[in-house]
Structure formats: structure tokens, C-alpha cells
C-alpha positions in Angstrom: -15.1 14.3 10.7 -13.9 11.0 8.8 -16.3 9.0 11.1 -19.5 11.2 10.1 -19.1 9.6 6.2 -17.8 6.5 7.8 -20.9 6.4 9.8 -23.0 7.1 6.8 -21.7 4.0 4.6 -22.5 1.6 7.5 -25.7 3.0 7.9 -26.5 2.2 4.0 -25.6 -1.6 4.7 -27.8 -2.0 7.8 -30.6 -2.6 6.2 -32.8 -4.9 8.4 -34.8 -6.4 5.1 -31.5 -7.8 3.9 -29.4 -8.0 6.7 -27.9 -12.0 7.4 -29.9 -13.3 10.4 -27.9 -14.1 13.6 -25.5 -11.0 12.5 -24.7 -11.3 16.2 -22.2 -14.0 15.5 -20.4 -12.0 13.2 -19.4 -8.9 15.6 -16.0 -8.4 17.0 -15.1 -8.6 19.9 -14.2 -4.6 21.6 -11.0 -4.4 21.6 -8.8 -2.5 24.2 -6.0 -0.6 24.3 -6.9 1.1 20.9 -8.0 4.3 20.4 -11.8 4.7 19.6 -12.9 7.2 17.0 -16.5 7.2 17.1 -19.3 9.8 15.6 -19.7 12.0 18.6 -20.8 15.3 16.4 -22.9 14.3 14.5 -24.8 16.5 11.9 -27.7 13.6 11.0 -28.8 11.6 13.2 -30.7 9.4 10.6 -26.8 9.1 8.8 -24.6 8.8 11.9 -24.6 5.3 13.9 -22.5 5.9 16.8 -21.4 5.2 20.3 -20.1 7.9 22.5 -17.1 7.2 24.2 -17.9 7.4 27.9 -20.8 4.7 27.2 -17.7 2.7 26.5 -15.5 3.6 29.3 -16.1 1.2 31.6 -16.5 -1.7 29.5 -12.7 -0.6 28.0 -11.2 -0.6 31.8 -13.2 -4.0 32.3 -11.4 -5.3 29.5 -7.8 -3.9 29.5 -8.0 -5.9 33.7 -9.1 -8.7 32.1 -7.1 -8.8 29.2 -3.5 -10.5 30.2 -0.4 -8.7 29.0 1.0 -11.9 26.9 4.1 -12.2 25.9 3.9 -13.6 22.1 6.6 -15.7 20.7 7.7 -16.5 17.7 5.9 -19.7 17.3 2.7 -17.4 18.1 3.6 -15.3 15.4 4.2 -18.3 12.7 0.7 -19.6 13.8 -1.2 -16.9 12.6 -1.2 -18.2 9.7 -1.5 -21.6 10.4 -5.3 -22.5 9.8 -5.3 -25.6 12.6 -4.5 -23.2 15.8 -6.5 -21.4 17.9 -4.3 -18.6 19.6 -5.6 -19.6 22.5 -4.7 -23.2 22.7 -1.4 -24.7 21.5 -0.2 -25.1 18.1 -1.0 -28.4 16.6 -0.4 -29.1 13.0 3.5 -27.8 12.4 3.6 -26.4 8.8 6.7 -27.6 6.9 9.3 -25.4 7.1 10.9 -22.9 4.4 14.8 -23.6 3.8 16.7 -21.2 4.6 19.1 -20.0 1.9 22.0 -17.9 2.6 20.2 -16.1 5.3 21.8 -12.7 6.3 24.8 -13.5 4.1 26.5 -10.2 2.6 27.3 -10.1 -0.7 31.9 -11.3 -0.9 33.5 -9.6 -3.9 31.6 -6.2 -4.4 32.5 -3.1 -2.7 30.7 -0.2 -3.3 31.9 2.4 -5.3 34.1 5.0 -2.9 32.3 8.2 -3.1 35.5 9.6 -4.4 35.0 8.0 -7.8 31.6 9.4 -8.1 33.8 12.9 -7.8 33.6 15.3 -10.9 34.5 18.3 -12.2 31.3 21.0 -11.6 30.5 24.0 -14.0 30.8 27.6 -12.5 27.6 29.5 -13.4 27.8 31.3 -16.9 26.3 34.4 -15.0 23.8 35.7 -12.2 20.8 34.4 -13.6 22.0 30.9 -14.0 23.3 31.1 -10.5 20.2 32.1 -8.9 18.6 29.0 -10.8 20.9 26.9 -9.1 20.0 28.2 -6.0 16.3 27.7 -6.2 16.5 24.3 -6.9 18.8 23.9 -4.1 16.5 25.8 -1.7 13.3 23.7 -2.8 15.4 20.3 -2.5 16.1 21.4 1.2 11.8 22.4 1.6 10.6 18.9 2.7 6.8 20.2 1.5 8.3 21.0 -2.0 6.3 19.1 -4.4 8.2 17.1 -7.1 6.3 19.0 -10.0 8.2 22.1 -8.2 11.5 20.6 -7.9 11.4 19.1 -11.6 10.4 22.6 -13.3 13.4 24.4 -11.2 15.3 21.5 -12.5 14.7 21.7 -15.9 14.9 25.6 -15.7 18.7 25.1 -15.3 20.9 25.8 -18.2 21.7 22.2 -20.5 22.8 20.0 -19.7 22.2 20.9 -16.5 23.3 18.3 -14.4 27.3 18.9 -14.3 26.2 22.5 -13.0 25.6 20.8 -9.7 27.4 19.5 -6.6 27.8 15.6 -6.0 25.5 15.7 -2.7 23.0 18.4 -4.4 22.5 15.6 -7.4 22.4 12.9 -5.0 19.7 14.9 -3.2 17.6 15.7 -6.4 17.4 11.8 -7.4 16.2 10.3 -3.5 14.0 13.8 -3.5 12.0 12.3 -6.8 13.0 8.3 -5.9 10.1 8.8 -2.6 6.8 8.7 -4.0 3.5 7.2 -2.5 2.9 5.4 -5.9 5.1 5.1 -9.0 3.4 6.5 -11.9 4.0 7.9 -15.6 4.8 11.2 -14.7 7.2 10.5 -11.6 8.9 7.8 -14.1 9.7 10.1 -16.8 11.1 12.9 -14.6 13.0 10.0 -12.6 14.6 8.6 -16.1 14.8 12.2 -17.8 17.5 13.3 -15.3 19.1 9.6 -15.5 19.3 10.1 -19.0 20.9 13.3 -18.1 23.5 12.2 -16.0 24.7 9.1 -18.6 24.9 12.0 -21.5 27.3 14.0 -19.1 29.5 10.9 -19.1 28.6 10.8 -14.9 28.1 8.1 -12.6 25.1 6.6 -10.8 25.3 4.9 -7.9 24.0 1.4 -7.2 20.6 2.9 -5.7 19.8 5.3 -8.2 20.2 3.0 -10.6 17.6 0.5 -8.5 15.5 3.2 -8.5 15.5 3.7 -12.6 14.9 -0.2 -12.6 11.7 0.1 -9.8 10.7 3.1 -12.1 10.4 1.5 -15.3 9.4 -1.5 -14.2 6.2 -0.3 -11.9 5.1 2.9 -13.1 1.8 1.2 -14.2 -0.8 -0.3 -12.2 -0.2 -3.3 -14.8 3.0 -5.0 -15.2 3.2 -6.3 -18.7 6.0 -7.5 -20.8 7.2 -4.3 -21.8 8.0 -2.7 -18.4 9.5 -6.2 -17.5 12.2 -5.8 -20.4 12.7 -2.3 -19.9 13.7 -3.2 -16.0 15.8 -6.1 -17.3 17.4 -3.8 -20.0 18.4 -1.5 -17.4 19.7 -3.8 -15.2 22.0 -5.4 -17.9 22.9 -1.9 -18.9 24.1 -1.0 -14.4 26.4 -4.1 -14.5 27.6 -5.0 -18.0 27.8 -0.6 -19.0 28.0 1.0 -16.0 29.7 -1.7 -14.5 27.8 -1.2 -11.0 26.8 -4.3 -9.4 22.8 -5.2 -8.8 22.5 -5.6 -4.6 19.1 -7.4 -2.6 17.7 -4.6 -3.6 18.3 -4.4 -7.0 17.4 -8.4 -7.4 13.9 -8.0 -4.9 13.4 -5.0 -7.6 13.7 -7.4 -10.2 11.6 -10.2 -8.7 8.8 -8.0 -7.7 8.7 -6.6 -11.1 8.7 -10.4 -12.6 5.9 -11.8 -10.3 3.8 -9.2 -11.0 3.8 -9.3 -14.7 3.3 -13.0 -13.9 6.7 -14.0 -15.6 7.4 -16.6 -13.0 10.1 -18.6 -14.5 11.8 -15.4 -14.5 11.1 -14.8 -11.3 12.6 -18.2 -10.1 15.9 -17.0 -12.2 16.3 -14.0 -10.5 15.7 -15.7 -6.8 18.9 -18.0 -8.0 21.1 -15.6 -9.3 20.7 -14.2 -6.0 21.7 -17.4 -4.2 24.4 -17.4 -6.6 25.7 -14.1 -5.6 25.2 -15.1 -2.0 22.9 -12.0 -1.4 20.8 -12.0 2.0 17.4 -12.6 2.2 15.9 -9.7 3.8 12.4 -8.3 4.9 11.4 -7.1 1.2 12.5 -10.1 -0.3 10.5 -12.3 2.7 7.5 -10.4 1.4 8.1 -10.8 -2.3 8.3 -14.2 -1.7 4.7 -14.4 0.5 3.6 -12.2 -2.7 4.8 -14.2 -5.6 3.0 -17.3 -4.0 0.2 -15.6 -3.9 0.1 -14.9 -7.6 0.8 -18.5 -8.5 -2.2 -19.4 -6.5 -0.2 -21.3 -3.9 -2.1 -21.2 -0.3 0.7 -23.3 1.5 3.4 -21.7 -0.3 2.2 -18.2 1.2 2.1 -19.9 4.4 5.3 -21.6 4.2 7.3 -18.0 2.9 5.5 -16.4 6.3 7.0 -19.1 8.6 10.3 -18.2 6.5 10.1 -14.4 7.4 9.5 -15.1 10.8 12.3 -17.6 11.7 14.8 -15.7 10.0 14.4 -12.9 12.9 12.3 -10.3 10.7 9.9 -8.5 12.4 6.1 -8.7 11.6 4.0 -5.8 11.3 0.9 -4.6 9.8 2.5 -4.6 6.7 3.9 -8.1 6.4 0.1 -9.6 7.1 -1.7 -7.3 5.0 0.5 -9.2 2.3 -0.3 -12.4 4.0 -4.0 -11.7 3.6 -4.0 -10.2 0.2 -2.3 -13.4 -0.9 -4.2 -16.0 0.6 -7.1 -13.9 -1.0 -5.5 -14.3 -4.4 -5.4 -18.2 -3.8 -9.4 -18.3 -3.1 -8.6 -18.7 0.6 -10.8 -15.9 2.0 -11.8 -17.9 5.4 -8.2 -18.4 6.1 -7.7 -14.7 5.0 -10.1 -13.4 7.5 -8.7 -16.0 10.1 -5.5 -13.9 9.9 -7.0 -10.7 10.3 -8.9 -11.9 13.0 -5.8 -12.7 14.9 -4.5 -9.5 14.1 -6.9 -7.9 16.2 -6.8 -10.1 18.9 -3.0 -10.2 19.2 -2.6 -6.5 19.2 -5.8 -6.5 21.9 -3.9 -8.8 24.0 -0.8 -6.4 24.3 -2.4 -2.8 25.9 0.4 -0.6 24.6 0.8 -1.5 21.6 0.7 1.4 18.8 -1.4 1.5 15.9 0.2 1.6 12.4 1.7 4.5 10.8 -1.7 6.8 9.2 0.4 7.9 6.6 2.3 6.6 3.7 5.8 8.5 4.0 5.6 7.2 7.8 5.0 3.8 6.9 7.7 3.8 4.6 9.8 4.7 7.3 8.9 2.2 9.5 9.7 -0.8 7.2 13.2 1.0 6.5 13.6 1.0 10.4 12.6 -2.7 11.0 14.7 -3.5 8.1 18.0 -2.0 9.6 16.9 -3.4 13.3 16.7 -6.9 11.6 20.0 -6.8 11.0 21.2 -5.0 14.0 19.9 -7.1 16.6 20.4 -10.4 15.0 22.6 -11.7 17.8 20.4 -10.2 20.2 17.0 -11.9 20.6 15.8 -10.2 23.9 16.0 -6.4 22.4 14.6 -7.9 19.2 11.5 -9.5 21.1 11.2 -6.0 22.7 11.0 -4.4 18.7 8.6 -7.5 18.2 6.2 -6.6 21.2 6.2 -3.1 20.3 5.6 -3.2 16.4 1.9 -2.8 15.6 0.2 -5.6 14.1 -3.1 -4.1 14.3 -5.4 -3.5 10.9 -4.7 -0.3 9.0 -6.6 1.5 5.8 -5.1 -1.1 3.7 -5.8 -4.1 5.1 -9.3 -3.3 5.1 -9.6 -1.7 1.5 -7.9 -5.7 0.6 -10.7 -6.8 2.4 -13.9 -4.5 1.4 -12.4 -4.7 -2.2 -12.8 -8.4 -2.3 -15.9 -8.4 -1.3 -17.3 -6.0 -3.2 -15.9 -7.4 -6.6 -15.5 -11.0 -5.6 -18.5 -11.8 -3.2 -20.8 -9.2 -3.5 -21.2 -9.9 0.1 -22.8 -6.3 0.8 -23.2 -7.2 4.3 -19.7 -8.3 4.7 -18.7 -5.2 3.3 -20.9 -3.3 5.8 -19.0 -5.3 8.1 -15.8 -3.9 7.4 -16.4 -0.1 7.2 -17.9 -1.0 10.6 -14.5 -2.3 12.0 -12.7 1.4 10.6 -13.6 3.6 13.2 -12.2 1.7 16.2 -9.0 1.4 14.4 -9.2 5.5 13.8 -8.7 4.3 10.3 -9.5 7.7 8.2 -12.0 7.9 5.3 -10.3 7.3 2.1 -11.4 7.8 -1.6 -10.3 4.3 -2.6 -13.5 3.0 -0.1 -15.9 4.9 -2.3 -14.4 3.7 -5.8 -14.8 -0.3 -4.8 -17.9 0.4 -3.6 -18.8 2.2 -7.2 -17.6 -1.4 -8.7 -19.5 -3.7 -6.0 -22.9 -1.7 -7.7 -21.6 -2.4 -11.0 -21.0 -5.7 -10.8 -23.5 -6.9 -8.8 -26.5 -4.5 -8.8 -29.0 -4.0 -11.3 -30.3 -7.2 -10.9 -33.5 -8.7 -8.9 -33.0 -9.5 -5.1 -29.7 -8.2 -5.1 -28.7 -6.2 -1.9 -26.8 -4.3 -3.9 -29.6 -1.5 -4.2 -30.6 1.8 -5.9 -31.3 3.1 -2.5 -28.0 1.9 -1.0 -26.0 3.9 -3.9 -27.8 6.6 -3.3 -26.9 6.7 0.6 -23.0 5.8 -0.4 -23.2 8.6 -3.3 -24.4 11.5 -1.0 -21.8 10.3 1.5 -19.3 10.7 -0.9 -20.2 14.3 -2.4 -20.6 15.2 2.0 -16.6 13.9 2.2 -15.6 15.8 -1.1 -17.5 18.9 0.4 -15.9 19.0 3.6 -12.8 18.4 1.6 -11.8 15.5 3.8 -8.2 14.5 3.6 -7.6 11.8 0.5 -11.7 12.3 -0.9 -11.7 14.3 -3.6 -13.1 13.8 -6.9 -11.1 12.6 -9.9 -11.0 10.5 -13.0 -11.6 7.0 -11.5 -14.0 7.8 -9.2 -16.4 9.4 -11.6 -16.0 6.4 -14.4 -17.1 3.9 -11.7 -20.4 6.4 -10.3 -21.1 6.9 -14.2 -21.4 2.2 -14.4 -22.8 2.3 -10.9 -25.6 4.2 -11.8 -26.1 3.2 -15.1 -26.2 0.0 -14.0 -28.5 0.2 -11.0 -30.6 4.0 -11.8 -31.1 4.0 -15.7 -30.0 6.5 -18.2 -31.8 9.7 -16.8 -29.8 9.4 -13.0 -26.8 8.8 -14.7 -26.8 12.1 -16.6 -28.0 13.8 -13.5 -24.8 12.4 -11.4 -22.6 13.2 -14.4 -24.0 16.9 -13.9 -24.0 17.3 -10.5 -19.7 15.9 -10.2 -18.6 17.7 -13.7 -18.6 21.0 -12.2 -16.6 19.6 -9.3 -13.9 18.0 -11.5 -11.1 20.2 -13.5 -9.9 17.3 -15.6 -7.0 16.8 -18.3 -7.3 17.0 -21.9 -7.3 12.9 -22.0 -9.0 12.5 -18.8 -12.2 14.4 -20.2 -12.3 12.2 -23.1 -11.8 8.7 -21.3 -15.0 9.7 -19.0 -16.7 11.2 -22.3 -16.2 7.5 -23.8 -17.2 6.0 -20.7 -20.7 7.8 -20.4 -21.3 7.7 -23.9 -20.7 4.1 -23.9 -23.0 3.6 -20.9 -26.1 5.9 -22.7 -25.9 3.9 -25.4 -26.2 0.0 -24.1 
């Protein structure tokens, strides 16, 4: 069903009036050994573009004889980003090389607490009631399709202070339950540090991960990292070792340094990475990617290149995740041809390998997967041949987010519409599901860039993109719905590119659609008001 709306966005940016001549050159080559996802039930023909799969059947077998099961080493995996090779020839222009600090050295001198000093004394319930409070919030912990709102409420439904009314393993529970979100946020912070601030009134002990997790909290539960969430991280790092007297691990510090590149702090940043050659710490797959990251917010092209080439020789495995960070970087640096370079040899890496897997589709998956390849990282260091087996079977192949990186570039950067076309194109052989942040950078690439004469950014073209967006919400497809963001962006999109009358009409056809907050209503009430007024 995703490819019916998918179908409908591409067919808004085919537009043969505006289309770039010689679009030929810019196709992709089919790729094999990936399954194809194409609109075979199709409701509007005029909508859906598609190819049925038997028409490609025999090209598909064609290519998968053709196409040589390769066997990619690790010098083919440092020259993907390397913008002087072509994967088919040899490498030619060797990039300087990272040093290598400390790598895979444990951290001498701390020991981790013994789980018998994080023993304590737990309350008997004061009577039936409270007992069978206790065991609903046990029972939801152990329900792996409990929501946290759920688990919080049963939480907090316990009699104060709550916390020494439950076992060791049950609190340890609660906090990884509410620690494994798909995005830090208010809401998750202050039920995260409510119960921390529990625990420290009960005179209890947190271990070394639950206290990470209070730092990653505070320190990222906005979409913006300012000053304020980098000093509350800091003060709650100072108050783990100097109060608490619980040592920071890698994970504490790549906490720390994440928190500090994105708020831009890098001097701190460059602090933190000593302190953690000081304490010896290794240098593992998060802090690999922090460091492609943090180049790319300074702007540095080479240095994203030249923290890549560190990941790979120091045995870490590259997936899909590692190079979406490579290309979101090099974006940041103004390097979109080298960007697109990379994702290009995404594809054809993962086309030359039949077999391969594509990436996890959803985010608790993919959160898995990096947890896996950063435990076999470690595993198999002294083992290079079952480590080049984990290498050849880790997908490399594009996923949701490394096209929204790309279409969101374009569509606020370039205002390449056709390059954006380009990209929703490339979804549906990757079976790359519809998702509602496609539709909100769209919204923006009309408000930046439409409005104005000879732009391809259209009236008409909204218009296709806005009724394949109410189609997805209607057939309630999985991550489309219709929420606060969404409707601020249509409300510029058409005021920018429909006039005042359109816009009230789109605000009245999505309002009944929308059961908004208090605050959310009167955020969009600004928004439209402010838009009927310029």
C-alpha cells in the first residue's frame, strides 16, 4: 500500500515541462538481489507509476549471472569515501590515516560495582491494595507492547516513595523499560529523571548505565542542543563520579561528546575525547561515529573522511548506519557530490553481493543491530575471517533515513525538485516504507522555494503531494498520520504557493482530522494567524 502514495509523489515531480533534459543519465542502475516493491494494485492509474514485477524478472536473473559475487575488503570499504576511486578500478589517492588512540583498550582501575552493593532492604506492602499495585507494574514491565505512558502511571500509582517497594531486578527493569525510546523527548526525560530523583531520595544506588542514561536524557531530549541541556549533562556527570562515586565508561564519555558536538561546544568536545585517552577508554563503534559526526559539524570534509578510514581499520563493522552518518556529514560540509558518491556506492556494493540483507525497517531492530555489531567488534577482534564473514553479511544498502538526509537536503538546500523526485523514485526498490517525515520536508521545499515565478516548485505539484498525503493518513498507513508539525508546514506551504483562501480551506479540511494538545492548538493557531496576516 506504501508504494500507491509513494507512486503518487513521483508522479507529482515528473513533470515533462520541467523535467532536466537528458534525465536518462541520472537513473540507477537495477539492482539485484533486493527485493522490489513496486505499485502492482493500483487504485489510479493517472497517480500510480509502476512496473510489475514479472516485467522485471528476467532482466533481475540476467543481472544477478552477471553480477560477480565480490569479495570486498577493507580497503574497498575505506574507499567509499574516498572521492579519487572508482570501485571498479584500484584505489589511487591513499587518504592520510587517523591515529589510532588506545584502540580497544579497557578501562585499568574501575571495576564495576558488584551487584551485591546495589542490594537493599525492600518494603513489604502496607496492605492488599498496595500489593496488587506492585504487581501491575510488574506484569506491564514484563508486556513488551506496554507503552511507557502505561508503565509510568502504574509507577507512580505505587505508594511514596515508591521505589524501595520494589525488587533490585524489578527497578532495574523499570529504568532500561523507559531508557529504550525511538527519540528522546520532554516527556520520556521527565519520567526517566522523575524516578532517578526517586531512587537518590531513598538514599539507593544507580548503576553506571542508568546514570548514562539520566546524562543522554538531559542532554538530548530536544531536537536542539543548547547550553542548558549541555550543563545539565555535565552537572550530572560530575554529580555520578564526585557524589555517587560511579565512574563515567565509553559510554558515558561518547554520551558526553555527542551531547557537546551537537550543541556546537567543540572545545568541550575535544576535552572530553582527552579525558578519555586519559582514562585509557576504548574507542568503540559509537564513538567512531561521533567522531565522523562532530567533523561534520565543524564543516571539516577530510576530517569526516579521515574518522571513516579510522572506524574501518580499527575492525568495526560498516553498515547502513555508519554511512548514513558519512553522508549526512559530508552534506553538512557543502560536499553533496561527494555525499551522493557514497550513496551511490552503497547501492552498488550491496548489488554486487546477492544475499546481502536489507537494513532493519524498524527502529527497535536497528537498535539492536548496532548493539550486536558492537559486541561482535570486540568478540572477533583476533579473528579476521569470521569478522569478514559479519562484514559481508551486514547490509550496507540505503534505508528510510538515508534517503529522508538526502530528499531533506534537497528540498531545503537545493530546491532541486527533480532531484527530489529522484529520490522517492529510488524508495520502492529498496521496500523502503512511506513515512510522515517525506511529506513534512516536502511541506518546507514549497515553502522555501515556491511561490515564486519559474519555480518547479508548483501550486499543482502541492496539490498532487497534499492529496497523497490525506490518501496515506486515510488508509492509516503505518508512521502517516497527522500531527502538529505536519499541519504548520501545509499551513506556509500553501500560504506561500495558494494564497489565503486555500490555506483556510486545507486548515479545514486537516482540523477535523487532528485531536491536538492544549499548546499544540495554539502554536498552529499562531502559525495560521501569522500566515493570514503577511
Amino acid at each position: 500500500m506504501d508504494s500507491i502514495f509513494i507512486c503518487a509523489l513521483v508522479r507529482a515531480g515528473h513533470c515533462k515541462k520541467h523535467s532536466i533534459e537528458n534525465r536518462s543519465s541520472m537513473q540507477i542502475p537495477k539492482l539485484s538481489g533486493v527485493h522490489t516493491r513496486f505499485c502492482s494494485r493500483r487504485k489510479n492509474s493517472d497517480i500510480a507509476v509502476a512496473l510489475s514485477r514479472d516485467s522485471r524478472t528476467s532482466f533481475l536473473s540476467h543481472e544477478r549471472v552477471l553480477a560477480a559475487q565480490r569479495e570486498f575488503s577493507r580497503e574497498d570499504y575505506k574507499s567509499i569515501v574516498d572521492i579519487y576511486t572508482d570501485l571498479s578500478g584500484s584505489r589511487t589517492a591513499l587518504l592520510p590515516q587517523m591515529e589510532q588512540e588506545n584502540p580497544h583498550i579497557t578501562a585499568p582501575g574501575f571495576v564495576a560495582p558488584a551487584e551485591s552493593c546495589l542490594d537493599y532492604p525492600v518494603w513489604p506492602a502496607r496492605n492488599e491494595s498496595d500489593q496488587l499495585a506492585i504487581g501491575k507494574l510488574i506484569g506491564f514491565l514484563n508486556d513488551d507492547s506496554t507503552s511507557h505512558e502505561t508503565i509510568y502511571h502504574h509507577y507512580r500509582a505505587l505508594p511514596a516513595p515508591r521505589v524501595p517497594y520494589l525488587f533490585r531486578g524489578t527497578l532495574r527493569l523499570l529504568f532500561h523499560r523507559l531508557s529504550v525510546v525511538e527519540r528522546k523527548d520532554e516527556a520520556s526525560m521527565l519520567r526517566y529523571l522523575s524516578i532517578v530523583d526517586d531512587v537518590k531520595s531513598a538514599g539507593m544506588t544507580l548503576t553506571c548505565a542508568e546514570w548514562s542514561s539520566a546524562i543522554a536524557f538531559a542532554g538530548r531530549c530536544f531536537a536542539r542542543v543548547t547550553s542548558a541541556e549541555v550543563e545539565s549533562a555535565l552537572h550530572l556527570w560530575k554529580e555520578m563520579e564526585t557524589q555517587a562515586g560511579v565512574k563515567g565508561t565509553d559510554v558515558t564519555f561518547n554520551i558526553l561528546f555527542d551531547i557537546a558536538t551537537k550543541a556546537g561546544k567543540f572545545i568541550l568536545a575535544e576535552m572530553i575525547l582527552r579525558e578519555m585517552r586519559t582514562r585509557k577508554l576504548a574507542m568503540n563503534r559509537f564513538a567512531h561515529v561521533g567522531l565522523i559526526y562532530y567533523h561534520g559539524v565543524k564543516g571539516d570534509g577530510d576530517g569526516v573522511r579521515k574518522a571513516y578510514v579510522s572506524l574501518v581499520e580499527s575492525g568495526e563493522i560498516v553498515d547502513t548506519v555508519v554511512l548514513n552518518c558519512v553522508i549526512a556529514s559530508l552534506l553538512r560540509t557543502g560536499e553533496a557530490p561527494a555525499a551522493e558518491q557514497v550513496y551511490e556506492r552503497m547501492k552498488r556494493m550491496h548489488s554486487e553481493q546477492t544475499g546481502r540483507p536489507l537494513p532493519p525497517s524498524d527502529w527497535r531492530s536497528s537498535r539492536e543491530l548496532g548493539r550486536s555489531l558492537l559486541r561482535a567488534a570486540k568478540v572477533l577482534k583476533d579473528k579476521p575471517e569470521r569478522l569478514q564473514e559479519l562484514q559481508r553479511n551486514t547490509s550496507i544498502a540505503p534505508n528510510l533515513a538515508t534517503l529522508q538526509i538526502l530528499i531533506s537536503y534537497h528540498c531545503i538546500r537545493t530546491g532541486e525538485y527533480e532531484l527530489v523526485a529522484r529520490w522517492l523514485d529510488e524508495m520502492q526498490p529498496f521496500d523502503i516504507p512511506l513515512h510522515g517525515s517525506i511529506f513534512v520536508a516536502l511541506l518546507k521545499g514549497f515553502t522555501i522555494h515556491g511561490g515564486i515565478r519559474y519555480t518547479s516548485w508548483t501550486r499543482a505539484r502541492l496539490e498532487s503531494v497534499w492529496a497523497a498525503y490525506h490518501r496515506a493518513v486515510d488508509e492509516r498507513i503505518s508512521n502517516v498520520y497527522v500531527g502538529k508539525r505536519i499541519i504548520i508546514w501545509a499551513i506556509k506551504a500553501f500560504g506561500k504557493c495558494a494564497g489565503k483562501e486555500r490555506t483556510l480551506e486545507v486548515w479545514d479540511q486537516i482540523q477535523g482530522k487532528w485531536t491536538p494538545k492544549v499548546d499544540e492548538a495554539q502554536v498552529v493557531d499562531k502559525v495560521l494567524r501569522d500566515v493570514l496576516a503577511s
